[in-house]
N, C-alpha and C positions, 0 to 999 in steps of 0.2 A: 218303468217310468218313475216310479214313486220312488226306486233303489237310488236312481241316475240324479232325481231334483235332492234327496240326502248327502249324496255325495257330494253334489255343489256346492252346495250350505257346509257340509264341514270344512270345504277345502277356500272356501271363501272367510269365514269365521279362522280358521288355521290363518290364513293370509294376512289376515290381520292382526292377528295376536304379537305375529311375527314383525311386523312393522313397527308394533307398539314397544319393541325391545331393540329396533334400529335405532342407531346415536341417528340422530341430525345431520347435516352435510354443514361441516365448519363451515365459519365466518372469514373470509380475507384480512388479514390483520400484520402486522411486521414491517411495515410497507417504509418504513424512513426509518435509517439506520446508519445512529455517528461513531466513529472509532477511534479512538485515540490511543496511539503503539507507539512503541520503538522497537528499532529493526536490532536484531545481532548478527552483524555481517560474518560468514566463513570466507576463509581460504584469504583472508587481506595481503597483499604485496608485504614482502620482509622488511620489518623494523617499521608498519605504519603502525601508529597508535589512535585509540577511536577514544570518545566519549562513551559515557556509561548509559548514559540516555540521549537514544536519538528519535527525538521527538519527529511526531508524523500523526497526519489525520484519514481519514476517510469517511466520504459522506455516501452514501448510498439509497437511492430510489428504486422499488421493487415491488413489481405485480405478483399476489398471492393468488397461488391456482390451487385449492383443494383436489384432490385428488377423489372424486366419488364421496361416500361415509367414510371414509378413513383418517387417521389421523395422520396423513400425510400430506403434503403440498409439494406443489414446484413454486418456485421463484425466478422470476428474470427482470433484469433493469437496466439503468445506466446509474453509475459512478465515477467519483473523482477521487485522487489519491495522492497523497505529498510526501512522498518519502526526502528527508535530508541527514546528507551522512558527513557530522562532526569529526575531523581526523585533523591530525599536523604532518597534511601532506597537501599541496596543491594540487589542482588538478589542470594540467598545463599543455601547448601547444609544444611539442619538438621539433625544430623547423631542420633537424637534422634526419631525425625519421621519421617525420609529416606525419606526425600523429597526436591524439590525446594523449597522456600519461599524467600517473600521481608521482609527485616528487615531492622531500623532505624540506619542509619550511626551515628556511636559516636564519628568522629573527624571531624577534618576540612578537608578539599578535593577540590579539584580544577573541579574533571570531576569521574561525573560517570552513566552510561549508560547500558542498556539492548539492542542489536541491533534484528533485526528481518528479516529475509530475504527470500525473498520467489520466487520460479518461476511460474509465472502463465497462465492459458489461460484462456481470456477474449473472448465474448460474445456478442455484441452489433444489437440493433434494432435501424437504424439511420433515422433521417427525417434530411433534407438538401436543402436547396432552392439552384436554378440550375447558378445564379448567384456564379462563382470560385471568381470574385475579393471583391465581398463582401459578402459573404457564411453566412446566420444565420443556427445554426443546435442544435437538440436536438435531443441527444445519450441516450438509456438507457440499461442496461443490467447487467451481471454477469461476477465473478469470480471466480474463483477456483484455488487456488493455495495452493503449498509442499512447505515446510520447509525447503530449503537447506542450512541456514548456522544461525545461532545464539549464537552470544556470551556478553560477559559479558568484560568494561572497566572501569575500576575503579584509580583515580590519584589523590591522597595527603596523607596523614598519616592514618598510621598504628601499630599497635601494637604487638611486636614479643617478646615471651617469652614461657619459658617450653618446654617439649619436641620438636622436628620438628621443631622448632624456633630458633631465634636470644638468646642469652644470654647477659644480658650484669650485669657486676660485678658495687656494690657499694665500692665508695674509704672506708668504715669503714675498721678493721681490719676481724671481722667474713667471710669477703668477700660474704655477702649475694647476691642469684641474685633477681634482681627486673624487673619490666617490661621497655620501655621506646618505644615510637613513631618516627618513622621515615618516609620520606618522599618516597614514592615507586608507582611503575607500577604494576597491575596486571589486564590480560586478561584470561580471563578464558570459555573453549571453552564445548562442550559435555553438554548441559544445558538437564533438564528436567523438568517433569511438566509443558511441550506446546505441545500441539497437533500440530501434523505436515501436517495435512492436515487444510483447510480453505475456508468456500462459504463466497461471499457476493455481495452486489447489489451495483452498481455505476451506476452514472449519470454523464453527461457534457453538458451543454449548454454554447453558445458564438458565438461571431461574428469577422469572418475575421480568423486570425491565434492561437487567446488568447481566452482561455472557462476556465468557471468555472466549477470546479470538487469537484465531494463528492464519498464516500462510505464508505458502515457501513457492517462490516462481520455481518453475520446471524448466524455463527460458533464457539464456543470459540475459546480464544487463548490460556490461561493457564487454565490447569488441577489438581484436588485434592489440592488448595492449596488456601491462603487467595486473591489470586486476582484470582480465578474464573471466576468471573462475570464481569472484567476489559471487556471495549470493546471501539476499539476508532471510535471517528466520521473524516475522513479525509475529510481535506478539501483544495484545493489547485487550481493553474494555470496548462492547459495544455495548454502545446505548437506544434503547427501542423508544423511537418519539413517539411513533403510532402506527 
């Protein structure tokens, strides 16, 4: 009996010694998270040319799940995400094969853009050293996001004649019409030939409040048409608000 109550006592004393050298079980933290990238699109249709920076945000809301003692976590949320891709190509209806396509702009133009916009819910497997004021961490995981809004901005000369069009007369006397260019706005909404659903993988490693971010969709974006195979690499700063 007296062997059996020694026993207990060391392994209770043991038990605890062992505790007192267990980390803590982290604190939830990461939780709002802004991005600001530009995308480099591959595989673009021949002869389109892009901007060097194609500015895009992403704001992201995320539950931190510690994982036990470990310095690991899950994360999952909901986000939003704006990709717009700068090019001198339109992105047009062809009422010949009923479809979206990118076609080469033939005037001069100040601004024109395809925007992209998406809601998403993101995924993440986090490793995080337990250090809050100088946090190194490396995030990896998924997205999946719908298509909620895409449109089309286009700004500098244009060309209006013929039916549905501008008219404008020549001073001759036969008073013939001819075409002529002017300088105009047009936003154009209800786009097709983009899938509106989207997976893809993202990463973030960084230290302190600033991490470098990537991701590459696994999914097309555009459908049946010469940018198919377009797919952008983002790359950008995320910012940790809290």
């Amino acid at each position: 009996m007296k062997t059996l109550l020694i026993t207990l006592l060391l392994l209770t004393m043991t038990s605890q010694a062992m505790n007192a050298f267990e980390p803590p079980r982290m604190h939830p933290t990461d939780r709002f998270i802004v991005t600001l990238f530009t995308d480099i699109w591959q595989d673009t249709p021949d002869q389109m040319e892009l901007k060097t920076i194609q500015r895009g945000i992403s704001i992201n809301a995320l539950q931190d799940m510690p994982l036990w003692r470990t310095n690991f976590s899950i994360a999952a949320g909901l986000g939003f995400t704006s990709h717009n891709l700068y090019s001198d190509h339109f992105y047009l209806f062809n009422t010949y094969e009923n479809r979206f396509d990118f076609y080469p702009i033939p005037y001069s133009y100040e601004k024109n853009k395809i925007s992209l916009n998406y809601m998403e819910v993101p995924v993440q497997l986090r490793y995080r050293t337990r250090d809050l004021n100088r946090t190194f961490r490396i995030y990896a995981g998924m997205k999946a996001g719908y298509l909620v809004n895409a449109h089309t901005k286009y700004v500098g000369k244009m060309t209006f004649s013929g039916p549905g069009g501008i008219q404008f007369l020549n001073d001759d006397e036969a008073g013939e019409t001819t075409t002529m260019e002017r300088t105009t706005k047009i936003k154009t909404h209800k786009l097709r030939n983009i899938n509106n659903l989207r997976v893809g993988l993202s990463a973030m490693v960084g230290y302190r409040s600033v991490n470098l971010y990537i991701y590459y969709p696994i999914t097309n974006i555009f459908d049946d048409n010469h940018a198919e195979d377009m797919r952008p690499i983002t790359l950008g700063f995320s910012f940790i608000l809290f």
